[in-house]
Biopython code that builds the backbone (N, CA, C, O; Angstrom):
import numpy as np
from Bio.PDB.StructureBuilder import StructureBuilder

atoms = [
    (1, "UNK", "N", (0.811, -1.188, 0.000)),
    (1, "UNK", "CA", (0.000, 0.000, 0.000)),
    (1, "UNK", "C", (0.862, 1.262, 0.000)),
    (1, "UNK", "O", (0.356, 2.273, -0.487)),
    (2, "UNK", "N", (1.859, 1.312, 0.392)),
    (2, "UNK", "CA", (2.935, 2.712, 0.816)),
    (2, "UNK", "C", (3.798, 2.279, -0.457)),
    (2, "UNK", "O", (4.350, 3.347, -0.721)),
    (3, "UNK", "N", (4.120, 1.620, -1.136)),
    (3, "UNK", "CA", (5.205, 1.431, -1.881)),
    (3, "UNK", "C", (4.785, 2.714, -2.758)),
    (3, "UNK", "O", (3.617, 3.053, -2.952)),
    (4, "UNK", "N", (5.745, 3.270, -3.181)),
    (4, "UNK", "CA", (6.403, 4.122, -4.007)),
    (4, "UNK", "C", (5.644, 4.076, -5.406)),
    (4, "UNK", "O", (4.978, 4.984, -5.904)),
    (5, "UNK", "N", (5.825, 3.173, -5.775)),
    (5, "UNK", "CA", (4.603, 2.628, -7.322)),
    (5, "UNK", "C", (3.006, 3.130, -7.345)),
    (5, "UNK", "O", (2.328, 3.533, -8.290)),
    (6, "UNK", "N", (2.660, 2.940, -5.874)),
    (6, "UNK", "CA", (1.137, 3.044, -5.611)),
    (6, "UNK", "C", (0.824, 4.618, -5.353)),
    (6, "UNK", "O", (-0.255, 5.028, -4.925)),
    (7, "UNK", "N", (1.843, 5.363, -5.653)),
    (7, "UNK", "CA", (1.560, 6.846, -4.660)),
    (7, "UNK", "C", (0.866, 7.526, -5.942)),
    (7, "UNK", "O", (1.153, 6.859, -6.935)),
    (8, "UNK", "N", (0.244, 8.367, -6.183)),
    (8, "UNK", "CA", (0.108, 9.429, -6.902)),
    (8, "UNK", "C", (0.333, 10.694, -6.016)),
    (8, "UNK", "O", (-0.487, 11.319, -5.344)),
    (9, "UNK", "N", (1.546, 10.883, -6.181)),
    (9, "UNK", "CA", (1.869, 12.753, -6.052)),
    (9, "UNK", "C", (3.371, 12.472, -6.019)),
    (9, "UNK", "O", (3.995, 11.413, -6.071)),
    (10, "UNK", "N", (3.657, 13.413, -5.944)),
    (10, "UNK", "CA", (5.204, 13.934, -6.704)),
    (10, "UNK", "C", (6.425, 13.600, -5.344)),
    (10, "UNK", "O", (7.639, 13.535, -5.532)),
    (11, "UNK", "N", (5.655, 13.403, -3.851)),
    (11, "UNK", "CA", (6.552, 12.581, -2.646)),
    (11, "UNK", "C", (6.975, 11.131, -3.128)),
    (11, "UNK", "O", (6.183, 10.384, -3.701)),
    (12, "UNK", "N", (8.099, 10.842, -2.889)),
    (12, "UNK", "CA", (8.769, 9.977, -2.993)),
    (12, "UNK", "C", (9.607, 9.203, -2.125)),
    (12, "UNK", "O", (10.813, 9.445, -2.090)),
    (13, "UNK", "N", (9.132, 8.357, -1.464)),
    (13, "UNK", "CA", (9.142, 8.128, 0.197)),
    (13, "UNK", "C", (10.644, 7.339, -0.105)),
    (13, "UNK", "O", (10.935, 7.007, 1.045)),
    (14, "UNK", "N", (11.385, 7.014, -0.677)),
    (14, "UNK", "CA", (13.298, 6.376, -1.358)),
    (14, "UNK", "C", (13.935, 7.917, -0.840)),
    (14, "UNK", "O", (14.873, 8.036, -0.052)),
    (15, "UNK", "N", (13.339, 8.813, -1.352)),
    (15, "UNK", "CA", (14.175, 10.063, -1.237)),
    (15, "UNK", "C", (14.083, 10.900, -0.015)),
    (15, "UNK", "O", (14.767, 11.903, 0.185)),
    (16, "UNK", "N", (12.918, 10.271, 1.027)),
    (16, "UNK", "CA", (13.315, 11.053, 2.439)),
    (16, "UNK", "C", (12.025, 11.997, 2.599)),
    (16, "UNK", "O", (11.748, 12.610, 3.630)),
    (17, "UNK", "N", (11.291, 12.011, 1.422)),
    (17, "UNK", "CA", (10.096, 13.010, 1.348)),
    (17, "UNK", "C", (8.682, 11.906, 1.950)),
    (17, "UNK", "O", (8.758, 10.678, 1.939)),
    (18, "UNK", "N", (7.194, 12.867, 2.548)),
    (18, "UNK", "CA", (6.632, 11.621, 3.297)),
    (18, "UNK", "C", (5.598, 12.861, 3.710)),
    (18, "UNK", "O", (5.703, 13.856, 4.427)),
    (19, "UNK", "N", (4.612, 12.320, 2.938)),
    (19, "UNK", "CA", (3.200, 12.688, 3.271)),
    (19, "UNK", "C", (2.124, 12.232, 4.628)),
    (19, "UNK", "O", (2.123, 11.065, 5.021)),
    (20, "UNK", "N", (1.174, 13.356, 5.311)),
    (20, "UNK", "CA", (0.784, 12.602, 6.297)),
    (20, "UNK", "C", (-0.421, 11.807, 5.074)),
    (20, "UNK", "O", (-0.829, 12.271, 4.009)),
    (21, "UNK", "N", (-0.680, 10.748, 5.605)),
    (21, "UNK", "CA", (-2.174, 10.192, 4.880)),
    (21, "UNK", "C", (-2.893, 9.096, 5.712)),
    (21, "UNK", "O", (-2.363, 8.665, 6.736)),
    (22, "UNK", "N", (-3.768, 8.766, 5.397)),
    (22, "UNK", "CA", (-5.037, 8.171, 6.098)),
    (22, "UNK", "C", (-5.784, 7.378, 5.031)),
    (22, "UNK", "O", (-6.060, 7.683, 3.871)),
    (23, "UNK", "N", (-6.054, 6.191, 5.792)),
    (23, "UNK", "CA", (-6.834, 5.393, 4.612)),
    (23, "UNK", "C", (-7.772, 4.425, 5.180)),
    (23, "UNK", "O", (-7.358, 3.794, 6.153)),
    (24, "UNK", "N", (-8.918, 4.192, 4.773)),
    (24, "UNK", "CA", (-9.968, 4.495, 5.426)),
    (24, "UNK", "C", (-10.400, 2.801, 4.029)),
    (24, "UNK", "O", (-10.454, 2.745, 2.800)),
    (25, "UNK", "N", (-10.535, 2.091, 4.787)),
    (25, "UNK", "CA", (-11.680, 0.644, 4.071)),
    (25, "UNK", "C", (-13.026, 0.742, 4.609)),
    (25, "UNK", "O", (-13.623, 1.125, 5.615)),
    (26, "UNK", "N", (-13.221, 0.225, 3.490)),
    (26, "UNK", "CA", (-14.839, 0.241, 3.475)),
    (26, "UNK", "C", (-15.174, -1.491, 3.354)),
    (26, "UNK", "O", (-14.540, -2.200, 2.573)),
    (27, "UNK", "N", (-16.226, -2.007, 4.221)),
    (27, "UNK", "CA", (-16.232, -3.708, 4.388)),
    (27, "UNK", "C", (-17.491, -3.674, 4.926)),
    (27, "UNK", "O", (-18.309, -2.769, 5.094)),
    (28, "UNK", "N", (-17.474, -5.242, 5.240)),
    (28, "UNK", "CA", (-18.796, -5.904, 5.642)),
    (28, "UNK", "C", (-18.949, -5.900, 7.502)),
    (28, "UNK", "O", (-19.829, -6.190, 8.312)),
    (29, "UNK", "N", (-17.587, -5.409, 7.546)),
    (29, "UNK", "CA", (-17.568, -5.781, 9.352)),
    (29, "UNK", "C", (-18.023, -3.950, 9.814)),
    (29, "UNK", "O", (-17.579, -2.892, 9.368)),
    (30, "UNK", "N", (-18.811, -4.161, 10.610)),
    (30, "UNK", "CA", (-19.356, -2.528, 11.226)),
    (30, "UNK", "C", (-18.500, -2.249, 12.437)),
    (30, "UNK", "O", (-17.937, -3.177, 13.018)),
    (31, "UNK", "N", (-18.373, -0.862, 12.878)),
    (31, "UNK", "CA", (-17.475, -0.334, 13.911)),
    (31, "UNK", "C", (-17.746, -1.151, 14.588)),
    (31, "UNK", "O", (-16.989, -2.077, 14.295)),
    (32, "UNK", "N", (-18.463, -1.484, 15.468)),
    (32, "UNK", "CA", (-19.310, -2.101, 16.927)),
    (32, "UNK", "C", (-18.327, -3.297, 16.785)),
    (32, "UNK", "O", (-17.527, -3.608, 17.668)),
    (33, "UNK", "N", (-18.481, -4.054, 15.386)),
    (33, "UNK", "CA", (-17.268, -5.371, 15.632)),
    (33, "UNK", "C", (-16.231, -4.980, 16.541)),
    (33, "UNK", "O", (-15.972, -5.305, 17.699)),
    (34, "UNK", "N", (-15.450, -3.816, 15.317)),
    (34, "UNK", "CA", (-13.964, -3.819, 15.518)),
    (34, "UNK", "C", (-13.881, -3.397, 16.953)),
    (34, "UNK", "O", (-12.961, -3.802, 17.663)),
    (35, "UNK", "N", (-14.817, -2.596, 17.402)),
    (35, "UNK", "CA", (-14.541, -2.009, 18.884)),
    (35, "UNK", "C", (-14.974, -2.990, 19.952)),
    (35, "UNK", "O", (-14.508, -2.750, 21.065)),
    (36, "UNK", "N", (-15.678, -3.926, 19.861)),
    (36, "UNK", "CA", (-15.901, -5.169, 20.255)),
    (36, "UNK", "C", (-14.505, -5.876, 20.195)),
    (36, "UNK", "O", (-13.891, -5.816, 21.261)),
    (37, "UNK", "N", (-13.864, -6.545, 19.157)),
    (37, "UNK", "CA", (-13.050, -6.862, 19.191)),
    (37, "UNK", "C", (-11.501, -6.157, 19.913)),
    (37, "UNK", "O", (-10.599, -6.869, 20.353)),
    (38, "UNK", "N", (-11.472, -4.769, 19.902)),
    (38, "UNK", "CA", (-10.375, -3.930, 20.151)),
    (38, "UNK", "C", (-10.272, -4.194, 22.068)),
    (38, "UNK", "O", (-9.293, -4.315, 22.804)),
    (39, "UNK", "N", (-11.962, -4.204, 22.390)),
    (39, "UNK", "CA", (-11.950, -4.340, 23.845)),
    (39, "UNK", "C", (-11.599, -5.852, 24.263)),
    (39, "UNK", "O", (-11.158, -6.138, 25.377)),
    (40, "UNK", "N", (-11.816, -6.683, 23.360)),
    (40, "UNK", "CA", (-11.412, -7.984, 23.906)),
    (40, "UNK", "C", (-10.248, -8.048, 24.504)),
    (40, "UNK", "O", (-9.891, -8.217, 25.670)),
    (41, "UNK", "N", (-9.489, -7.812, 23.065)),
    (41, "UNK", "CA", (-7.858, -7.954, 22.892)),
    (41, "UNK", "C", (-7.247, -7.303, 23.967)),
    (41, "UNK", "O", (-6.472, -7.908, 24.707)),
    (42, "UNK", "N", (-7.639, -5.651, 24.182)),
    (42, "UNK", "CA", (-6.970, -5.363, 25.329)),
    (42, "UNK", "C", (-7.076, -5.775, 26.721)),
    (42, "UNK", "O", (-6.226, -5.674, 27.605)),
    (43, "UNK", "N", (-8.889, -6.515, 26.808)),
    (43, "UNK", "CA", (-9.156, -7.318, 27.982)),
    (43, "UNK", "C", (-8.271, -8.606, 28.523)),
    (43, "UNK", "O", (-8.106, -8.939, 29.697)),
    (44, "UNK", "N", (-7.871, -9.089, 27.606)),
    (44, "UNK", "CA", (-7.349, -10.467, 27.330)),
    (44, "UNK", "C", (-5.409, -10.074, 27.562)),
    (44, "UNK", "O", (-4.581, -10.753, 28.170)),
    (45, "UNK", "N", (-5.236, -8.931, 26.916)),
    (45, "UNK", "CA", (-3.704, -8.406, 27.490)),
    (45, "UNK", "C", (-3.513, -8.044, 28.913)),
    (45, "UNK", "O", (-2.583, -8.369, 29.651)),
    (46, "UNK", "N", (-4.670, -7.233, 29.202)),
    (46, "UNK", "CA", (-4.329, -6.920, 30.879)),
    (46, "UNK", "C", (-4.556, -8.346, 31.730)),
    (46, "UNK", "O", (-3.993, -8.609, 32.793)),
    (47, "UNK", "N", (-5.214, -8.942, 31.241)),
    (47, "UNK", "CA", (-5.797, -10.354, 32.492)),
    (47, "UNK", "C", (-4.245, -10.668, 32.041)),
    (47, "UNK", "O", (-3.406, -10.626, 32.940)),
    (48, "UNK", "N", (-3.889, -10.924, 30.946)),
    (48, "UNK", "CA", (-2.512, -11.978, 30.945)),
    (48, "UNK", "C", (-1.251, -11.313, 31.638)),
    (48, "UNK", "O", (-0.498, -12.123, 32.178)),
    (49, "UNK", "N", (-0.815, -9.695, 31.731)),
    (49, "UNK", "CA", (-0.467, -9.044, 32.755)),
    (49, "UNK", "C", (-0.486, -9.018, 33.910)),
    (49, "UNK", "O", (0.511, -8.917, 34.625)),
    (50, "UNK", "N", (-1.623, -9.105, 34.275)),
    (50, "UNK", "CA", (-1.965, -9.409, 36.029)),
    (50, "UNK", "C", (-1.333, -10.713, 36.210)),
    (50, "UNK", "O", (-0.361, -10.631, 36.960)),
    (51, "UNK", "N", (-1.511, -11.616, 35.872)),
    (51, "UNK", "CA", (-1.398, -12.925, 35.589)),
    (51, "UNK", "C", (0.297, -13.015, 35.730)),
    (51, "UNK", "O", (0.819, -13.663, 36.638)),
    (52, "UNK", "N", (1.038, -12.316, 34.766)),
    (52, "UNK", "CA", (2.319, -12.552, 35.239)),
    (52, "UNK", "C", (2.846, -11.835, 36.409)),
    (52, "UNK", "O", (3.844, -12.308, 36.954)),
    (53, "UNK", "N", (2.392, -10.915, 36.804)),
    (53, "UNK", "CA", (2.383, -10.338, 38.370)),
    (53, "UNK", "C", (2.441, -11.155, 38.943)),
    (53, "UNK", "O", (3.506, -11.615, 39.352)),
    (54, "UNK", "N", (1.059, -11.737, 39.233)),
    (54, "UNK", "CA", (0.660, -12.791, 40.436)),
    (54, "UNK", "C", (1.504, -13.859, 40.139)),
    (54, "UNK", "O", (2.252, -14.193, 41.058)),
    (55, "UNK", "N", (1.579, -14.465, 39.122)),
    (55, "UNK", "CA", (2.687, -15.742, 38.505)),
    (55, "UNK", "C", (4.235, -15.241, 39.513)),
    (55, "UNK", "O", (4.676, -16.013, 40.365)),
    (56, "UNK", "N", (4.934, -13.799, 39.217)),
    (56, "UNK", "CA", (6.142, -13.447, 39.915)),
    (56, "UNK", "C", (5.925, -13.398, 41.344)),
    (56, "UNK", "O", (6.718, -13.903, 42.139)),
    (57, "UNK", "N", (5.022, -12.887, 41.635)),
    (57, "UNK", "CA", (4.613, -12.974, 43.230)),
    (57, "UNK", "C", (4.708, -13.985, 44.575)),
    (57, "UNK", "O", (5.329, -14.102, 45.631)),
    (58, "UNK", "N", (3.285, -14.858, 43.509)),
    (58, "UNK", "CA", (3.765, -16.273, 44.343)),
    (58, "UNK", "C", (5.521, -17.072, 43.805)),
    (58, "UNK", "O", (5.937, -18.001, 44.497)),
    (59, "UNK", "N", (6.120, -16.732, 42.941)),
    (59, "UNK", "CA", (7.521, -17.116, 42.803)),
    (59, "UNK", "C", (7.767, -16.659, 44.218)),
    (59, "UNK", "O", (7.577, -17.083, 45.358)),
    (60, "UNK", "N", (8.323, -15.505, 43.570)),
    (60, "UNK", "CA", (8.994, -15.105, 44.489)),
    (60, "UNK", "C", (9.003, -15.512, 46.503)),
    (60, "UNK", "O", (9.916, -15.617, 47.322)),
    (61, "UNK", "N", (7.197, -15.655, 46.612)),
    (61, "UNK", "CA", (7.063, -16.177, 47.916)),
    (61, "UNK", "C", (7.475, -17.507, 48.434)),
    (61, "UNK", "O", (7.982, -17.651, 49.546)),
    (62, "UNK", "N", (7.209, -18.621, 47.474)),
    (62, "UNK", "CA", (7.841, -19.673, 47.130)),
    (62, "UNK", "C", (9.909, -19.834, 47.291)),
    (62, "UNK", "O", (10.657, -20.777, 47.550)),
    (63, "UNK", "N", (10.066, -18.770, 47.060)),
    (63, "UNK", "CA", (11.729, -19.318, 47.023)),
    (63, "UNK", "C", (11.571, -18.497, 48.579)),
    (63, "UNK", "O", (12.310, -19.124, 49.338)),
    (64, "UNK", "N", (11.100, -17.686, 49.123)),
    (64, "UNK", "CA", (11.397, -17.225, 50.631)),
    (64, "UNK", "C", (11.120, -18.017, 51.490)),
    (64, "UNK", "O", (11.881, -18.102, 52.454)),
    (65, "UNK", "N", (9.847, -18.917, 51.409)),
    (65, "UNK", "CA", (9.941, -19.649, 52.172)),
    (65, "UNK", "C", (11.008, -20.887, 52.242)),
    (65, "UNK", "O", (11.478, -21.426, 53.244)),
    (66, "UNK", "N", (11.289, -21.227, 50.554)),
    (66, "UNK", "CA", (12.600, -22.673, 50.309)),
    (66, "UNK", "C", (13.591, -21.916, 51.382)),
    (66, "UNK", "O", (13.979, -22.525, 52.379)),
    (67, "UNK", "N", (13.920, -20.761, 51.165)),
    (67, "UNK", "CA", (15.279, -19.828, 51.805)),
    (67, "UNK", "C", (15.434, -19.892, 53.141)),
    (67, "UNK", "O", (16.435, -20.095, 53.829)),
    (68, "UNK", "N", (13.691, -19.582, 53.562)),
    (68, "UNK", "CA", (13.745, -20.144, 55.320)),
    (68, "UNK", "C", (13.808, -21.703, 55.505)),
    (68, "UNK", "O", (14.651, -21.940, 56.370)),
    (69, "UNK", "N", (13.393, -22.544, 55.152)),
    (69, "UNK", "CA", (13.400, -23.631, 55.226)),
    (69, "UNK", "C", (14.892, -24.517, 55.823)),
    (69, "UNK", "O", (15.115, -25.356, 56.695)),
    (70, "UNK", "N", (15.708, -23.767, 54.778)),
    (70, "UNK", "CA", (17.476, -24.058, 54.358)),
    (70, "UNK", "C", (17.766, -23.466, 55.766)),
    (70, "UNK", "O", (18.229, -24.244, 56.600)),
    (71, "UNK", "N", (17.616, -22.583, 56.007)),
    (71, "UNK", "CA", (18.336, -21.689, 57.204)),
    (71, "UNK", "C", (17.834, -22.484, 58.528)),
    (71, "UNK", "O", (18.730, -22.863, 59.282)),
    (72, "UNK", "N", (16.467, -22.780, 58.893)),
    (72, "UNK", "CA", (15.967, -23.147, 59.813)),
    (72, "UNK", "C", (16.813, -24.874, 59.283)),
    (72, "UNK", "O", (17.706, -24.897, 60.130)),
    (73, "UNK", "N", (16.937, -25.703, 58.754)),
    (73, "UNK", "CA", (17.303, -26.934, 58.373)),
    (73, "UNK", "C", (19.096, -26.446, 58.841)),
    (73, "UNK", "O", (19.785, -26.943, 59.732)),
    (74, "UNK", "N", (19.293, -25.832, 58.312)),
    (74, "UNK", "CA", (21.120, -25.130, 58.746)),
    (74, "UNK", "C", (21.835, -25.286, 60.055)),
    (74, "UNK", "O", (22.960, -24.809, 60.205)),
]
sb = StructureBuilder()
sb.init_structure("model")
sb.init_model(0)
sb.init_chain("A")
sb.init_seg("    ")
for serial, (resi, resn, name, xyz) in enumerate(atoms, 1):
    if name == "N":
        sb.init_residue(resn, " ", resi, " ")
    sb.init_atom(name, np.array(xyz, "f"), 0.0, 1.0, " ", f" {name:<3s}", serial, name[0])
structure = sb.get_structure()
């Protein structure tokens, strides 16, 4: 879509020159999808975020207690 071949106007994006532009499809899927879908995806990124939190968390609690364990066993 950006290649150089496809442009009509006299910018020539090889030579350093670079238009702002916007491009806009037209389809069968309606906003409500995509914003439906946009909220999933980011729903589904933060749960998997939290997720590695809590995943490092209990690590981390896990080797403090191995750590006391060793010391009290010591």
């Amino acid at each position: 879509m950006w290649d150089a071949k496809n442009m009509m106007c006299a910018s020539d994006p090889r030579h350093g020159c670079y238009l702002t532009a916007s491009a806009m499809f037209h389809g069968k899927m309606s906003t409500k999808e995509v914003d439906e879908q946009m909220i999933n995806s980011n729903m589904n990124d933060l749960v998997a975020e939290y997720q590695q939190y809590q995943d490092a968390i209990i690590e981390e609690e896990y080797e403090e207690e191995e750590e006391e364990e060793k010391e009290v066993g010591a």
